[in-house]
C-alpha positions, 0 to 999 in steps of 0.5 A: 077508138074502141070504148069500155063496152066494145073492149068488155064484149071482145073479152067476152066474145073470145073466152067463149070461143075458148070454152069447150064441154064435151065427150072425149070423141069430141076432143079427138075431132078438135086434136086431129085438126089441131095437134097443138092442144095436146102440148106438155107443160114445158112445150106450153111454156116454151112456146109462151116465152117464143111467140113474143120473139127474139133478138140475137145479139152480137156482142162483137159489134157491141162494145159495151155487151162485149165488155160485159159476155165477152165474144158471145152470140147473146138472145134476148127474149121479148117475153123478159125484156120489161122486167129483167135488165143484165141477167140474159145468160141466166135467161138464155140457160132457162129457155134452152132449159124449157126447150130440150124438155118440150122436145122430150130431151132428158130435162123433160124428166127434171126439175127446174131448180132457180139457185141464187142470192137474194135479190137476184130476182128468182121470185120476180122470174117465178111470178113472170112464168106464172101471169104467162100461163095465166095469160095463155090459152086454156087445156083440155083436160078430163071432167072432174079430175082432181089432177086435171089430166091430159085426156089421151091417158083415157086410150087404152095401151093396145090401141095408143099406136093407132091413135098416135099414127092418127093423130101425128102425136105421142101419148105418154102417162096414165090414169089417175086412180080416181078416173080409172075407177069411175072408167070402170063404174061410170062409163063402163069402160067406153072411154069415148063417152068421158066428158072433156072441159077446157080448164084455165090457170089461176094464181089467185085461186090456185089453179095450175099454180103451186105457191109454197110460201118460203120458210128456212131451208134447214128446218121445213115445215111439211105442213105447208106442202100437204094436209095430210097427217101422217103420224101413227 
């Protein structure tokens, strides 16, 4: 039996190996091997939800489910199955969600939107997505970033065919202002010498997770979605 000390020096062992502190070259290297890493949030959490598995129900062999969807083929996620009991409709219309998007479907562009009474279970959902980035491995993203942005957004437009052939991948978005500047005054434009870091997810410290607390619909306070003050 493995004891505290193995178990702590495992954990150790494999954060390590996920840590990475480099120049964006670098990162080139480790995306031509391994494509993946470059994943869009919706793709990162569809793939998290997945690779726990899936089970496809048919209802017409089951009595009880069939009183309950009717004749429906019915998946149930591994990923939800010790927290949600009776709500694999919604589920299954949440995942088809995160998987149109992550194929860069008309969802990738849209909001995900949980509408329900109270008690349906719509913050308990939310809390189960966020402990699975928490969970899931780290992104890479550019040094000193205050969005932690996707490295790619360093390659210029006239050359991004080139790199999207190379490296089997597409690149979408663009540099924020802060790195643009410090592109141009820091690096002088060579963007292969821009430092990349691997970054994780924190609910706790707030990093890569946005918690806005609840307040009445009606009458909401801009307060707790900026610092910024905006009167003349």
């Amino acid at each position: 039996m493995m004891d505290f000390s193995a178990i702590i020096k495992k954990d150790r062992e494999e954060r390590k190996k996920q840590k990475f502190k480099g120049t964006f070259l670098d990162y080139l290297e480790i995306l031509k091997e391994n494509p993946s890493v470059s994943m869009l949030a919706h793709q990162r959490m569809y793939e998290r939800i997945m690779e726990m598995g899936v089970e496809s129900i048919n209802t017409e062999e089951n009595p009880r489910l069939r009183r309950i969807y009717g004749n429906e083929l019915i998946k149930r996620y591994n990923f939800f199955k010790d927290d949600f009991f009776g709500i694999d409709k919604s589920l299954m219309k949440m995942v088809r969600y995160f998987h149109t998007a992550a194929m860069k479907g008309e969802e990738s562009r849209q909001v995900l939107y949980l509408v329900g009474p109270v008690g349906a279970g719509k913050s308990s959902l939310m809390e189960v997505l966020k402990r699975a980035l928490e969970m899931g491995s780290p992104v890479y993203t550019i040094k000193g970033c205050p969005m932690r942005e996707e490295p790619l957004h360093l390659v210029p437009k006239h050359l991004r065919d080139q790199f999207e052939e190379l490296l089997g991948i597409k690149i979408e978005g663009d540099l924020c202002p802060i790195c643009r500047y410090r592109l141009k005054h820091e690096y002088g434009g060579e963007f292969e010498k821009v430092p990349v870091e691997t970054v994780d997810f924190s609910i706790r410290s707030r990093k890569g997770v946005g918690v806005v607390p609840p307040v009445d619909p009606n009458n909401q306070d801009t307060s707790v979605l900026t610092k910024l003050d905006i009167r003349a």
